[in-house]
C-alpha positions as CSV (number, residue, x, y, z in Angstrom):
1,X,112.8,-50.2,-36.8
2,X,111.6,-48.1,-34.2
3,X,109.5,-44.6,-34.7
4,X,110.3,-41.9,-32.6
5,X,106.9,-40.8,-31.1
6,X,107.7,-37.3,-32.5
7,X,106.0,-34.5,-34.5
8,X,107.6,-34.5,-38.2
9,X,105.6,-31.3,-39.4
10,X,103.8,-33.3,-41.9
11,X,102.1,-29.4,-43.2
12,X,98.5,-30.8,-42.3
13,X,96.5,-29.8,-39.5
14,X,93.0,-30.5,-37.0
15,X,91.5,-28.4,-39.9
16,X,92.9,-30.4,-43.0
17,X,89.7,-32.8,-44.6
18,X,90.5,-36.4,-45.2
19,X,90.2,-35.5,-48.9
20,X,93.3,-32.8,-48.8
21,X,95.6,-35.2,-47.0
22,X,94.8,-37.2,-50.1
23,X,95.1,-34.7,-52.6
24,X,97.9,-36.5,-55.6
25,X,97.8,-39.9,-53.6
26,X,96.0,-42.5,-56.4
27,X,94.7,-45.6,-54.9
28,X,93.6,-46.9,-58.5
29,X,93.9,-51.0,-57.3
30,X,94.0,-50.5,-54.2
31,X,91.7,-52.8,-51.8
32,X,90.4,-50.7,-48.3
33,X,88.8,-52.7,-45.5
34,X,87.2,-50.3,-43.0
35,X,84.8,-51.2,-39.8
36,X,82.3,-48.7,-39.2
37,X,82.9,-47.4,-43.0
38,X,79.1,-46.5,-43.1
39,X,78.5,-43.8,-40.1
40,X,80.1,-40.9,-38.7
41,X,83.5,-39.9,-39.3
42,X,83.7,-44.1,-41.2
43,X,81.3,-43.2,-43.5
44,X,83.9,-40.3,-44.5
45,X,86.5,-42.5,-44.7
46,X,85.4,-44.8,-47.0
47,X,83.7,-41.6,-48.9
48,X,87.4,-40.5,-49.5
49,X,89.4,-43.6,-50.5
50,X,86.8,-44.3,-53.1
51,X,87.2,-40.9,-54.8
52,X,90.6,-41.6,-54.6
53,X,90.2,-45.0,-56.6
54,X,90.0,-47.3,-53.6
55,X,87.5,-50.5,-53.8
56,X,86.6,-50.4,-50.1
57,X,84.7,-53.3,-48.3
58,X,83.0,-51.7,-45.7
59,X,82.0,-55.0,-42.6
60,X,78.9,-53.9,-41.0
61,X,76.4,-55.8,-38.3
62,X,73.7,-53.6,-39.9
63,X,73.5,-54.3,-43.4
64,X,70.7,-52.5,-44.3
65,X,71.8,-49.5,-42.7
66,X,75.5,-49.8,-44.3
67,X,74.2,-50.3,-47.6
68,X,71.9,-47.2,-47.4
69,X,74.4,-44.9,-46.1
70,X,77.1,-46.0,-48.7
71,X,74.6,-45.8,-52.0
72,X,76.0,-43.9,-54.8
73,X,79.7,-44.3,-53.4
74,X,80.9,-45.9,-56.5
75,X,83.8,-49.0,-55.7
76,X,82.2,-49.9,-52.4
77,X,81.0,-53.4,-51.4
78,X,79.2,-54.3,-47.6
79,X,80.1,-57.9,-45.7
80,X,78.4,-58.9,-42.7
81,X,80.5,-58.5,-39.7
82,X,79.1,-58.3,-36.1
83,X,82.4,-57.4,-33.8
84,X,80.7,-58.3,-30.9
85,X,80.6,-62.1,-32.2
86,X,84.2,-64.2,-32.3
87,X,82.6,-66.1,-35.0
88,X,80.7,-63.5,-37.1
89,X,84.1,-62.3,-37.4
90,X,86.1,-65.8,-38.9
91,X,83.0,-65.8,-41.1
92,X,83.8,-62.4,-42.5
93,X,87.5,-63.8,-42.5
94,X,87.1,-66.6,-44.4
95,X,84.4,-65.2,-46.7
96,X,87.1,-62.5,-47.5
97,X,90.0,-64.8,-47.7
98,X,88.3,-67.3,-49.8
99,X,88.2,-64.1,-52.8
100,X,91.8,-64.4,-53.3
101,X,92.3,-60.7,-52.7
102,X,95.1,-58.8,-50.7
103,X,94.4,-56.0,-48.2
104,X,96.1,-53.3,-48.6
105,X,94.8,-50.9,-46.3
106,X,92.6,-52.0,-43.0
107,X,91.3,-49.3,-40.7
108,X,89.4,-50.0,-37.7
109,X,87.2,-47.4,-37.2
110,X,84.3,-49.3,-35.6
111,X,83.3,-48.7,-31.8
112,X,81.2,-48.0,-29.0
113,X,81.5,-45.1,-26.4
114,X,80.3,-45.2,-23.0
115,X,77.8,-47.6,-23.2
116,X,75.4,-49.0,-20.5
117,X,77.3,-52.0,-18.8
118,X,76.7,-55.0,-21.8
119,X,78.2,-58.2,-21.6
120,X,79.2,-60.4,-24.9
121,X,80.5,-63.6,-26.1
122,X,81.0,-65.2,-22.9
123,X,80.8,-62.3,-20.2
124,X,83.4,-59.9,-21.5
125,X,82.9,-56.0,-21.3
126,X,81.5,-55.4,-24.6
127,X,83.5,-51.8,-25.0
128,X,86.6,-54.1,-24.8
129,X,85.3,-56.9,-26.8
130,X,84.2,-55.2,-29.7
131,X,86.7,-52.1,-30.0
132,X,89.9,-54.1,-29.3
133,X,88.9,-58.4,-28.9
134,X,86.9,-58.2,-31.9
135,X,89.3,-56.1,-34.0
136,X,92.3,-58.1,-33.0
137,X,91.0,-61.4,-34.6
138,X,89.9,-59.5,-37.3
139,X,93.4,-58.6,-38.2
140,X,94.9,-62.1,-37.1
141,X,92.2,-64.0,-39.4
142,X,93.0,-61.9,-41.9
143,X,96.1,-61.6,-41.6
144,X,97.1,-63.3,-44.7
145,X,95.5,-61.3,-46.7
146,X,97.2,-58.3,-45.0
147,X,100.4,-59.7,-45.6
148,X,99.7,-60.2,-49.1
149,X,98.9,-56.7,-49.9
150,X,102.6,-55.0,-47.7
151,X,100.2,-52.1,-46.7
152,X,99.3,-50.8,-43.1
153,X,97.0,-51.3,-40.3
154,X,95.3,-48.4,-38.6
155,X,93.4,-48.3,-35.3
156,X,91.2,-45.5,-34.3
157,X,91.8,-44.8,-31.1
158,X,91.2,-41.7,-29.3
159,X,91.9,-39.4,-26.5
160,X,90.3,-40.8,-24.0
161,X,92.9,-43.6,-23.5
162,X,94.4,-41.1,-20.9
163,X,91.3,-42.7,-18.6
164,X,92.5,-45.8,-17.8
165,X,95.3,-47.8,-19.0
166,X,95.1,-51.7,-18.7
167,X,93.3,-53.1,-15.6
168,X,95.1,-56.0,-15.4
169,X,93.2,-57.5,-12.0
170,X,90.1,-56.7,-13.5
171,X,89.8,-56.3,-17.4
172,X,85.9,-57.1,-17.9
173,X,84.8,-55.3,-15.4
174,X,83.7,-57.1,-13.2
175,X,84.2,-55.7,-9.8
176,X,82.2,-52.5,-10.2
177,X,81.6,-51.3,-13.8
178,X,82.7,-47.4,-15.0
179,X,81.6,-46.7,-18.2
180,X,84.5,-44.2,-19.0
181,X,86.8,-46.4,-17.9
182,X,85.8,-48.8,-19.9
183,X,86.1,-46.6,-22.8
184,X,89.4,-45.2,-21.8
185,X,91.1,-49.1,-21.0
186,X,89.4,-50.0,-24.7
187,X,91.3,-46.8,-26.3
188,X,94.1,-47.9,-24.4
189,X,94.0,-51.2,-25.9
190,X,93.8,-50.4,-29.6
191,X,96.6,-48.5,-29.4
192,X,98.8,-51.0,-27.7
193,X,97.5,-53.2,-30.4
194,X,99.6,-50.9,-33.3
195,X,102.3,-50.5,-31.1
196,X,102.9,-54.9,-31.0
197,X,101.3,-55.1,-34.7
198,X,103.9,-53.3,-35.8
199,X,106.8,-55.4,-33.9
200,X,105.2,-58.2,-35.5
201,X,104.7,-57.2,-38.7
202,X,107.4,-54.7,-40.2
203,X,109.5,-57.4,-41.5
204,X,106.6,-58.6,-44.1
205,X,106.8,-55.1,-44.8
206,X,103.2,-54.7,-43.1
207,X,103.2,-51.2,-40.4
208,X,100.6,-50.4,-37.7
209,X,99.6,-46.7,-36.1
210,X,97.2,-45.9,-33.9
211,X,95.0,-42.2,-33.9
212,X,93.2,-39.8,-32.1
213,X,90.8,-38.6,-34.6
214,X,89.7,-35.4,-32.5
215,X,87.0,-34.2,-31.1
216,X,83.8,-34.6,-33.6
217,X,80.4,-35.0,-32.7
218,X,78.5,-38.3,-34.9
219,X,76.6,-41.5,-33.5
220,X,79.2,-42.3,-31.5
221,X,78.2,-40.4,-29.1
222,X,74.5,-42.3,-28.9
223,X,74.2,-43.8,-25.4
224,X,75.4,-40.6,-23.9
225,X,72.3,-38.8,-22.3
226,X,71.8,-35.4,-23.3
227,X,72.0,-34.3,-20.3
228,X,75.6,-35.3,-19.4
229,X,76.6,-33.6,-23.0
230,X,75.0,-30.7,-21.8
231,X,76.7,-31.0,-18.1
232,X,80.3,-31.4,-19.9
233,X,79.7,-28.1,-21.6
234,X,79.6,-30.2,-25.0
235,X,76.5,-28.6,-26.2
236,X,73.6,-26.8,-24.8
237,X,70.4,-27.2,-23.8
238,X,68.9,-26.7,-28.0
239,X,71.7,-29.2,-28.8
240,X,74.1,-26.6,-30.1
241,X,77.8,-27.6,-29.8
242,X,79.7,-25.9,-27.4
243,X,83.2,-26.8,-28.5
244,X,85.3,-26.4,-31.5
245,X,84.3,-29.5,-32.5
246,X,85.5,-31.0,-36.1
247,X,83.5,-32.1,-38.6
248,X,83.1,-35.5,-39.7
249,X,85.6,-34.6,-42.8
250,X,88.2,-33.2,-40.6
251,X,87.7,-35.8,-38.4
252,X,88.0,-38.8,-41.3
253,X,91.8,-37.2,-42.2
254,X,94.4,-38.5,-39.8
255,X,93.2,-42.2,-40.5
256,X,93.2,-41.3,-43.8
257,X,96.5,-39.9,-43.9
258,X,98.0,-42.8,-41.5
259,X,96.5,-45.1,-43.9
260,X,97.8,-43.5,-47.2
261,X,100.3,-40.9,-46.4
262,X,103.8,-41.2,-48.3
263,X,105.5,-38.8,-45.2
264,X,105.4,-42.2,-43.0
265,X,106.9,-44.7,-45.2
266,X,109.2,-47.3,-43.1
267,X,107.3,-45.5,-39.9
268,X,105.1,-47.6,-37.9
269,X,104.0,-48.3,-34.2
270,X,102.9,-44.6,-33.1
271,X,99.8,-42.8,-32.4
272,X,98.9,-39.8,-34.7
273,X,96.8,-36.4,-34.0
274,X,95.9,-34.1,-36.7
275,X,97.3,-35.7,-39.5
276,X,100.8,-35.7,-37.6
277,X,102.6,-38.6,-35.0
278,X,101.8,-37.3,-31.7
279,X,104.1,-36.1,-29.1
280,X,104.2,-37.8,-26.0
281,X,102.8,-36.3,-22.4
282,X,102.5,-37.0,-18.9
283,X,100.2,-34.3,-18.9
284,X,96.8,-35.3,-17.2
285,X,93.1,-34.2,-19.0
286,X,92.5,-35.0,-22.5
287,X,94.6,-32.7,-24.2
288,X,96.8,-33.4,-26.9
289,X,99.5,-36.1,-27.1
290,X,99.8,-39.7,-26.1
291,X,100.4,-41.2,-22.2
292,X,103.2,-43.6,-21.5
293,X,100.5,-46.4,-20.4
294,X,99.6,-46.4,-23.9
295,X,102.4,-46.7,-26.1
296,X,104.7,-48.9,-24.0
297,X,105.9,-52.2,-25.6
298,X,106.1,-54.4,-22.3
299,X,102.2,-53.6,-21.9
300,X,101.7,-54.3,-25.7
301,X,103.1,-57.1,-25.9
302,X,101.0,-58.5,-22.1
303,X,98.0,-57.3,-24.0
304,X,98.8,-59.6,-27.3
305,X,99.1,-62.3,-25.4
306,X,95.7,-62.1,-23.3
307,X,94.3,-61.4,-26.4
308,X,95.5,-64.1,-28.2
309,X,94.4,-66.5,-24.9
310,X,90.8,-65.1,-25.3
311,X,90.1,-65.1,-29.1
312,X,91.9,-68.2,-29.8
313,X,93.7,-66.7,-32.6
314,X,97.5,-65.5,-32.7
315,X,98.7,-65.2,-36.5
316,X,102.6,-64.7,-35.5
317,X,102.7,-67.8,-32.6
318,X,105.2,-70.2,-33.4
């Protein structure tokens, strides 16, 4: 079944908190698997599916750090998982799959923005390898686990996939490296991901979206220099944000609501904005809505395939 990509007029908003599009939902039983679940707008994520009964395992390459953050969050359990590193991630795979338990909700929220040109596993662009190459087998090794638990699959995406879509004839990079075109070809790719998750998926009653969380200001933003913040009219020169920026509650609620949200049952396959699917746009700048490049199925499908050729992992072949 095919979602239109189409506002519904779900009654939430940019302004809406993770915990108020969650407001009568009970996750009691529930299991949660969320990357980056210990920073940022993560962190709030995994915050809000444990108050709403949720045993989350939050994957982390910093366990120390993760365990810190998340202290006190009753229901909340860390597993070593480096994104970065193909095998770290069939470790955390196996590890999980070797519990017996089903996922019911997985939300990849881990990633890296506009980093310094890095190289990983064997030479790929390490904004592509570890928001979209490392996510992908994630879900594929643990996929069935996923299937066991009929639930969905969200990937935080963002608007910046309006920067690049795809570069086919050059994916890692490696005729002249942009930083925000790496970011925008990774964004790019997670949400082609949900688009071809969900084709794969829907009849073991699994569904994929893919979100733009907003604009928010967290550690995501580390390898930017101040500087260009302050050029970009983000914030000024004491550090002061600029822009109607959300916080990292607001900015935890449409992959909360994607994840959760009863208004999208038998949906799947789009990209959501403020707790709503997103309308389409050919509109250039990073406005609201999603680009063509992003959400079409022929490029989705191009993209599972080179994926599955680089990972060495492809849970639906054959």
């Amino acid at each position: 079944m095919t979602t239109a990509q189409h506002r519904i007029g779900s009654g939430f908003d940019a302004r809406s908190t993770a915990d108020e599009v969650l407001q009568g939902i009970d996750l009691s039983g529930r299991l949660a698997i969320v990357t980056g679940g210990y920073s940022g707008i993560g962190l709030e994520t995994t915050r809000s599916l444990a108050r709403a009964g949720a045993h989350v395992v939050v994957p982390a390459r910093r366990l120390d750090t993760a365990q810190e953050a998340l202290k006190g969050i009753d229901g909340v359990e860390v597993g070593e998982l480096d994104l970065g590193d193909l095998e770290s991630v069939r470790g955390f795979a196996e590890r999980f799959l070797a519990t017996g338990r089903a996922a019911d909700i997985v939300i990849n929220s881990a990633g890296i923005m506009a980093c310094p040109e890095t190289r990983v596993g064997p030479g790929w662009e390490a904004q592509f390898a570890t928001n979209h190459l490392g996510h992908y087998a994630l879900v594929n090794r643990l996929w069935p686990a996923i299937a066991a638990g009929r639930g969905r699959v969200v990937s935080v995406s963002s608007g910046g996939h309006r920067a690049s879509g795809i570069r086919w004839d050059d994916v890692q990079f490696e005729r002249g490296y942009d930083k925000w075109q790496a970011y925008g070809q990774a964004k790019t790719a997670n949400v082609l991901f949900a688009v071809h998750l969900d084709r794969l998926a829907q009849d073991a009653g699994v569904r994929a979206f893919a979100l733009h969380p907003g604009g928010i200001l967290t550690p995501l933003q580390r390898h930017l220099p101040k500087e260009e913040m302050v050029a970009a009219g983000w914030i000024d020169d004491e550090g002061n944000a600029l822009l109607d920026f959300k916080t990292p509650e607001q900015g935890a609620a449409t992959q909360v609501w994607a994840a959760t949200s009863p208004q999208l049952a038998g949906m799947g396959g789009v990209y959501c904005e403020d707790c709503d699917i997103a309308e389409s746009t050919s509109e250039q700048g990073m406005g609201p809505g999603v680009r063509a490049h992003a959400v079409d199925p022929e490029q989705a499908a191009r993209l599972w395939t080179l994926s599955a050729r680089l990972t060495g992992v492809d849970a639906f072949a054959g």
